[in-house]
VEXSE-255488 format. One record per residue (C-alpha): x, y, z. Coordinates in Angstrom, 2 decimals, padded with zeros to 5 digits. Layout:
# VEXSE-255488
X; Y; Z
...
END
This chain:
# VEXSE-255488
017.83; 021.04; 004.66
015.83; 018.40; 002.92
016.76; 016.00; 000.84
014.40; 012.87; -000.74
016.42; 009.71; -002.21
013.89; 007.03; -004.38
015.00; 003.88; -005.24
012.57; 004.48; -009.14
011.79; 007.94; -010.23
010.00; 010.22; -008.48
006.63; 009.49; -007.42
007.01; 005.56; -008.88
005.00; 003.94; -005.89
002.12; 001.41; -004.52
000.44; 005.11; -003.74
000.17; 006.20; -007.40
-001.32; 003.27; -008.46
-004.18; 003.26; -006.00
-007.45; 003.27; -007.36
-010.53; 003.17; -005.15
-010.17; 006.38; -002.69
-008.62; 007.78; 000.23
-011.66; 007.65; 003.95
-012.29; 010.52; 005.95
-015.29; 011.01; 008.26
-016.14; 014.37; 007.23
-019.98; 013.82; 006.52
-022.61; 015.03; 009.33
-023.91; 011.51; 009.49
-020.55; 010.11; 009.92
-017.87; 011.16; 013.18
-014.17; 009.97; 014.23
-015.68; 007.42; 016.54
-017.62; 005.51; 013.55
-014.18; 005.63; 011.32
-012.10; 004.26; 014.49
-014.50; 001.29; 014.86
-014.90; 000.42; 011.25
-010.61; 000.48; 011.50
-010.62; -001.67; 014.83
-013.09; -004.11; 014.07
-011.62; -005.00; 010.72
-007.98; -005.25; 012.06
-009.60; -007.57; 014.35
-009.04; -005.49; 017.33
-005.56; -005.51; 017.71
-004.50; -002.47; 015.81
-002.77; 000.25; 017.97
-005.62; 002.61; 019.37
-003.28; 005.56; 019.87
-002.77; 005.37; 016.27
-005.94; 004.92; 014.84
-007.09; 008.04; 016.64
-004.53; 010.03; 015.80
-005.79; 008.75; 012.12
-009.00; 009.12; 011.96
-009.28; 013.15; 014.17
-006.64; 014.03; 010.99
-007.87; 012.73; 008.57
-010.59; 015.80; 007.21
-007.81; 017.88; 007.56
-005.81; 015.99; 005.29
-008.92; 015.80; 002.45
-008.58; 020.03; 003.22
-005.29; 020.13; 002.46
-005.18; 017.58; -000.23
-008.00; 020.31; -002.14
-005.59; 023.49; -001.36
-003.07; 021.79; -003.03
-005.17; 021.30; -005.86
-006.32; 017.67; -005.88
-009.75; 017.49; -007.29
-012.13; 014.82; -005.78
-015.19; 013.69; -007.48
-018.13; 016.15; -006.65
-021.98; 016.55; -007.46
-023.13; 019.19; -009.83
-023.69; 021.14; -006.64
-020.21; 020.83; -005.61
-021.39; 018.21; -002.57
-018.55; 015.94; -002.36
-019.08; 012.40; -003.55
-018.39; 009.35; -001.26
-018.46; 006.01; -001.54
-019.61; 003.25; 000.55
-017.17; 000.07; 000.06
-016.61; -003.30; 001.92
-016.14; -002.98; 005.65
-017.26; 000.61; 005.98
-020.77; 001.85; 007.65
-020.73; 004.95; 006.51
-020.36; 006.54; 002.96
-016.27; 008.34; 003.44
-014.34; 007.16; 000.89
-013.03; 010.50; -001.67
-012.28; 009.40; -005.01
-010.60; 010.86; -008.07
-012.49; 008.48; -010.95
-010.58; 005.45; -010.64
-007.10; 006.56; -010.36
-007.03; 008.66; -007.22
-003.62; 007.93; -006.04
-002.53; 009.41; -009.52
-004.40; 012.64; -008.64
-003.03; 012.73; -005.10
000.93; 012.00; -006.41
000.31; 014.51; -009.51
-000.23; 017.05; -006.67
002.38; 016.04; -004.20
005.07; 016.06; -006.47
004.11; 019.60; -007.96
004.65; 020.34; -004.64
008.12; 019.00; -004.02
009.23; 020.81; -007.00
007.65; 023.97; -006.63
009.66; 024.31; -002.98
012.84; 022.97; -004.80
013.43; 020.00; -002.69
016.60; 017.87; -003.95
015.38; 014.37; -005.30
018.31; 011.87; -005.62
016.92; 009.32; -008.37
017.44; 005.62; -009.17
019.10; 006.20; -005.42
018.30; 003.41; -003.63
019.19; 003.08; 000.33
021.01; 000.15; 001.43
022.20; 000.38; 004.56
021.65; 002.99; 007.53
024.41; 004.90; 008.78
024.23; 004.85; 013.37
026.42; 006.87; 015.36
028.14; 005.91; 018.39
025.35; 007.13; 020.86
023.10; 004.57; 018.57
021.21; 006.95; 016.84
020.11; 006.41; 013.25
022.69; 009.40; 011.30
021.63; 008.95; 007.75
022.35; 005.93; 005.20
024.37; 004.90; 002.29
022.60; 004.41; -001.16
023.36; 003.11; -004.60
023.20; 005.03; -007.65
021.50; 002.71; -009.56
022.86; 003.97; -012.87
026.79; 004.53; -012.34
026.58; 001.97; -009.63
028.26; 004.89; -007.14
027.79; 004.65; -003.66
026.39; 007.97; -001.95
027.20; 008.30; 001.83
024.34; 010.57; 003.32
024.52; 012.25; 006.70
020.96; 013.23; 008.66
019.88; 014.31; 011.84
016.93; 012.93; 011.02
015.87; 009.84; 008.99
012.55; 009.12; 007.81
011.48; 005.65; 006.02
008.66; 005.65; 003.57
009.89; 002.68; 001.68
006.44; 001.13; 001.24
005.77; -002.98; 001.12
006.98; -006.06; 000.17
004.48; -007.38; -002.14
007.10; -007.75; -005.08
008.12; -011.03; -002.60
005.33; -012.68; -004.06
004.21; -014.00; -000.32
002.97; -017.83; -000.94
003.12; -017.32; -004.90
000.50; -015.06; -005.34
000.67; -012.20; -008.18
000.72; -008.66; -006.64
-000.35; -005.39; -007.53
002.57; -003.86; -006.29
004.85; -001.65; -008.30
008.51; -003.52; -008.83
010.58; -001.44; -005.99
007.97; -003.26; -003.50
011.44; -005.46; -001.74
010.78; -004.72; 001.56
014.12; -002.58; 002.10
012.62; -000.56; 004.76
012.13; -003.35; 007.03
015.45; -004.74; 006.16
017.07; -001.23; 006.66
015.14; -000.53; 009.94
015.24; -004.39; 011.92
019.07; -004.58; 011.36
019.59; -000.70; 012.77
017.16; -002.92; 016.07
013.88; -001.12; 015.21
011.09; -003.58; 016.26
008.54; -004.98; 013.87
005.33; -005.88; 014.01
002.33; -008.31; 012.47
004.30; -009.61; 010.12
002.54; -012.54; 009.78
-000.41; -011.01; 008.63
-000.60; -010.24; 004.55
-003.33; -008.20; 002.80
-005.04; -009.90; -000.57
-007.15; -007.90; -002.57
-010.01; -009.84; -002.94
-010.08; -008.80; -006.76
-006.86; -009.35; -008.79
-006.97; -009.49; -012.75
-007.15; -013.57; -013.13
-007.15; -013.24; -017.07
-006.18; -012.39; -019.42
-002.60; -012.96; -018.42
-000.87; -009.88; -019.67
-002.77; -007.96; -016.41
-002.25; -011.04; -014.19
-002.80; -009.60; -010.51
-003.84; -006.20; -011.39
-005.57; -004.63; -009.04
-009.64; -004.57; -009.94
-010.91; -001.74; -007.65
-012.83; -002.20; -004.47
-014.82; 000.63; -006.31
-016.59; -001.51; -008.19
-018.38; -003.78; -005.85
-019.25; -000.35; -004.07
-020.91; 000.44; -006.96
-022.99; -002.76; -007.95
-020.51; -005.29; -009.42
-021.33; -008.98; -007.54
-018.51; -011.73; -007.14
-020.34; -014.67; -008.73
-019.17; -018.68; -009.33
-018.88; -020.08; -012.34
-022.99; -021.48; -011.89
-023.35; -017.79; -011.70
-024.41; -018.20; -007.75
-023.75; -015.22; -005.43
-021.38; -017.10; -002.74
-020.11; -013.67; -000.52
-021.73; -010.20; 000.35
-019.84; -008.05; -001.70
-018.91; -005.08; 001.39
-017.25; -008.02; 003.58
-014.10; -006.49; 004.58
-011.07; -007.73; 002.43
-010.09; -010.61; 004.27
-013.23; -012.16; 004.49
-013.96; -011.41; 001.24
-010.44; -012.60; -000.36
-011.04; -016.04; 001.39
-014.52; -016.63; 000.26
-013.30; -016.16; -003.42
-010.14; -018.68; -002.46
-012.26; -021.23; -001.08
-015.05; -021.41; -003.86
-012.44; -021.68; -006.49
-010.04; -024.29; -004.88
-012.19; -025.96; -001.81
-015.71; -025.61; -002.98
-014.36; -026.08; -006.98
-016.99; -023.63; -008.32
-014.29; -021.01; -009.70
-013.46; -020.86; -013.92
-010.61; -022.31; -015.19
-008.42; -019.90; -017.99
-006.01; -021.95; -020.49
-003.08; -021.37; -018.30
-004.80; -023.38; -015.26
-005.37; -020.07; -013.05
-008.80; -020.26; -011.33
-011.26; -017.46; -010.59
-014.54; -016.05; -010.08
-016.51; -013.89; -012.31
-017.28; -009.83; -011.32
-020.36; -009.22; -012.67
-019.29; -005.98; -014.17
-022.15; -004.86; -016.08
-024.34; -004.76; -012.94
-022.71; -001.27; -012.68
-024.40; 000.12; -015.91
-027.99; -001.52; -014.51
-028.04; -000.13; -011.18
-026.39; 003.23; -011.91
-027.47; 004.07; -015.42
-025.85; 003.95; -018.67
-022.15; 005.18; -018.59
-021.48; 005.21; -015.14
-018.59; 003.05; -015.93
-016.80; 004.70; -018.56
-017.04; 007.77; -015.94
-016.04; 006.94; -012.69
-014.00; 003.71; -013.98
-011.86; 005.36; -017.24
-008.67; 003.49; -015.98
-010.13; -000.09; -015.40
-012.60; 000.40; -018.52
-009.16; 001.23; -020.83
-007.42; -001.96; -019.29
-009.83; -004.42; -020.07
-010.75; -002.57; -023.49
-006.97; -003.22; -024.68
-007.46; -006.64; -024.05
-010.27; -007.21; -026.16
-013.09; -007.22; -023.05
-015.34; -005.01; -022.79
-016.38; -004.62; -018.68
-019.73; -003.18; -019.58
-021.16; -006.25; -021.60
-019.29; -008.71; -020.01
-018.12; -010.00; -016.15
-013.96; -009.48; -015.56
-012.39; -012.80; -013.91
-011.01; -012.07; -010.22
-008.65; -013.50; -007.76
-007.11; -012.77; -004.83
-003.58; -010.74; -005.44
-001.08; -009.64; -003.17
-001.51; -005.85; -002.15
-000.86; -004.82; 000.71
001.72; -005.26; 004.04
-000.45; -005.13; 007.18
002.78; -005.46; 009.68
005.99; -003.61; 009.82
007.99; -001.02; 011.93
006.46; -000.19; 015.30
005.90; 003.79; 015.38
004.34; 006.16; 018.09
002.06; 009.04; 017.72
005.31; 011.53; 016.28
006.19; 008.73; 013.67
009.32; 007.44; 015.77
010.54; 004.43; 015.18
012.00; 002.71; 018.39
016.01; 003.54; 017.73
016.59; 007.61; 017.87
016.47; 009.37; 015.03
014.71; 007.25; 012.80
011.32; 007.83; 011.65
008.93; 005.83; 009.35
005.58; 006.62; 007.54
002.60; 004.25; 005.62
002.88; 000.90; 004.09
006.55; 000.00; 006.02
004.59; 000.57; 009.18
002.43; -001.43; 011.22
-000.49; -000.62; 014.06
-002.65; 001.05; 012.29
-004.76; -001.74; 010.78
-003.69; -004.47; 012.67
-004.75; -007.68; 010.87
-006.70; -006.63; 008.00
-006.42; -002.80; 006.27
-009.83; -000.99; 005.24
-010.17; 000.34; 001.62
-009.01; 003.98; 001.53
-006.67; 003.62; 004.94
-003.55; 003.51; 003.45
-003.53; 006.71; 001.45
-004.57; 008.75; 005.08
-001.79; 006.70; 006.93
000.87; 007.72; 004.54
-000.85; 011.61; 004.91
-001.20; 011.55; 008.01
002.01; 010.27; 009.65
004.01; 011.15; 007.16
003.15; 014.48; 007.83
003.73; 013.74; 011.80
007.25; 012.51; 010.50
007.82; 015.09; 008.57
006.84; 017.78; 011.56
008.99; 016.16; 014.72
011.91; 015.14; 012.59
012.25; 018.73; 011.71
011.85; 019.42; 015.42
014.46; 017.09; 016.27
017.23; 017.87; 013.55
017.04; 021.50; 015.31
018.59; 020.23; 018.41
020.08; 016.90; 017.33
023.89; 016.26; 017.50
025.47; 013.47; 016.03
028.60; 011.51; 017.12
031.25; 009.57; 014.51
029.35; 007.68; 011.55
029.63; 003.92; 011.74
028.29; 000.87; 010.63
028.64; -000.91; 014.29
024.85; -002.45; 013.94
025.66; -004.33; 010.90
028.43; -006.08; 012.41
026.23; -006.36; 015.27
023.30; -008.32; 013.29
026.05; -010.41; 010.96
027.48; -011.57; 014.66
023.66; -012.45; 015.82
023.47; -014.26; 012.62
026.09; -016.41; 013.43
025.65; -016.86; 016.72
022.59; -018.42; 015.71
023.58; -020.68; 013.19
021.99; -018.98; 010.40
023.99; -019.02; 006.70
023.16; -017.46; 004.06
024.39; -015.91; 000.96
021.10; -014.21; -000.35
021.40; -010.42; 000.01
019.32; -007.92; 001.67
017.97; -005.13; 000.78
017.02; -006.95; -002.69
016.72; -003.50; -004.46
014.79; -005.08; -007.56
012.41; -008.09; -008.10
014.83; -010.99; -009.78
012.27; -012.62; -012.69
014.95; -015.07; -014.25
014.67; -018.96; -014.07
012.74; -021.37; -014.05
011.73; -021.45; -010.49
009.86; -017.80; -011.38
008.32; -019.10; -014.29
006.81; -021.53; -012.68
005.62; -020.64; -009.76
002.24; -021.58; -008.54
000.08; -020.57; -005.71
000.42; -022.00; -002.09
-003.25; -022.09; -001.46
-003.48; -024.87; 001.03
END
């Protein structure tokens, strides 16, 4: 028996609102061993390796799968498969559905769920996980969100897909991320003693809406410097090759506009740098944008600019969670019986994610997780439900000399006060 609890609705996620594509090596110019370099070298060589192989020898499969399920990439006229070349790549592999591919992915996957009838528990979100006596992981308790019931759930087999934390607003940046980004999964997993990982290490896109302010820290597709678009300063200088891999890229932009001083100032004092949008259009031909950008084109168009006349302002904006729970090759966690898949992991991209990874993480091991927790939940046998780790963690707590009287899981972003109103970014 399956059953899925979400904290939102169905589908509500970082993954639907990805834009730019989802990388497989699946071209006869490109291999495996090209994808797994391009992944090392921009983690900075400290990713897992088991991992990243087990991502990049799956991940055709996956784009295979995705089209029996009925996902339909951007093709030729001939049918040829069209793939993009983006920062940090050196190979065209990223598959893209226009500009809203993690739409087109989700609209699929949750047919799916559906059409095999598995039970979805809205507005259920999981506070706490349930352990046994033999330590495994036995389930969790959630919260009904809307009769504010508590749901005790019993499983041989857990699996965490709880996705990031960008909703924390790490050193005051805006964030892309959708508002049930709170980090429970890590919260849930560390106090169950599941090791983390790179947790110091934070993704910014280097191209977050910086005006107008009603799409403050939007996400601006990658996309769109794979297709022309130039990060310029405010002299209208090129200061950064536009495929640098995130990081890089994400810095140069922060340093021009606070170090260097060459960024644009809006009316509410946020600074950033001008993507020469229209580029697209010149190099491409007329209409390339409305085409393959009919999301991004929309957004700006309901505020008034127009993207294929005029540069969009860019900054930096929280995205992405490059640490988390430590997982093998099966998607195990490192307490029995748990399991975790995508963003609330870490290994795979070590410092710095490529564009296009995290969609074949989440595929990938979540369809590992999915496979060996089935295995296990044949043959698993659980003891008496308890709660024994959380008295376990609230004793560590005290023993050292932490107080506290914030709680955790946060469930929801809280945007009240004047603290949140005001916040401004820790740049330096």
């Amino acid at each position: 028996n399956i059953l899925i609890a979400t904290k939102l609705r169905l589908g509500d996620s970082n993954s639907k609102m990805s834009q730019a594509g989802i990388q497989a090596a699946d071209r006869p110019q490109d291999s495996p061993a090209l994808h797994y370099l391009d992944i090392m070298g921009a983690g900075h060589f400290v990713n897992d390796p088991e991992l990243v192989k087990t991502l990049v020898k799956e991940a055709p499969f996956i784009i295979k799968w995705h089209e029996e399920l009925g996902v339909m990439y951007d093709r030729e006229p001939d049918g040829t498969m069209i793939e993009d070349l983006i920062g940090g790549l050196c190979r065209l592999r990223v598959h893209c559905a226009r500009d809203y591919t993690g739409l087109e992915i989700m609209r699929n996957l949750m047919d799916e769920v559906q059409n095999i009838d598995i039970p979805v528990l809205e507005f259920s979100s999981a506070i706490e996980l349930i352990t046994d006596e033999h330590g495994q992981v036995a389930g969790a308790v959630l919260l009904n969100m809307e009769t504010e019931e508590y749901y005790v759930v019993r499983g041989k087999s857990t699996v965490l897909t709880t996705g990031g934390f960008g909703r924390l607003h790490i050193q005051g940046f805006p964030t892309t991320n959708h508002y049930g980004a709170t980090a429970d999964g890590l919260v849930l997993a560390y106090r169950a003693g599941a090791k983390l990982r790179d947790m110091d290490s934070v993704q910014y896109h280097p191209t977050g809406a910086a005006y107008p302010e009603a799409i403050l820290g939007l996400l601006c597709t990658a996309k769109l410097r794979g297709r022309g678009a130039q990060p310029v300063n405010k002299y209208g200088e090129v200061f950064v090759n536009p495929f640098e891999p995130r990081d890089v890229e994400a810095a140069a932009i922060i340093r021009e506009c606070y170090e260097r001083n060459k960024g644009v100032e809006t009316p509410t004092g946020m600074r950033g740098v001008w993507l020469d949008t229209p580029m697209i259009d010149l190099l491409n031909g007329e209409g390339t944008i409305e085409k393959a950008f009919p999301a991004m084109f929309r957004q700006f168009k309901r505020q008034g600019i127009d993207m294929r006349k005029d540069p969009i302002l860019v900054f930096p904006t929280l995205h992405y969670q490059n640490g988390g729970i430590v997982i093998n090759t099966r998607a195990e966690t490192t307490v029995p019986g748990l399991f975790a898949a995508g963003e609330v992991t870490g290994g795979v991209h070590g410092k710095n994610r490529l564009v296009g990874n995290s969609w074949m993480e989440l595929q990938v091991f979540g369809r590992r997780a999915g496979i060996y927790a089935a295995e296990r939940a044949k043959k698993a046998t659980l003891g008496k439900l308890t709660l024994d780790h959380v008295v376990k963690y609230e004793r560590m707590l005290k023993e050292a000399g932490i107080k506290t009287d914030r709680k955790a899981p946060m469930i929801l972003p809280d945007y009240r006060g004047e603290k949140v109103i005001a916040h401004t970014l820790r740049v330096f």
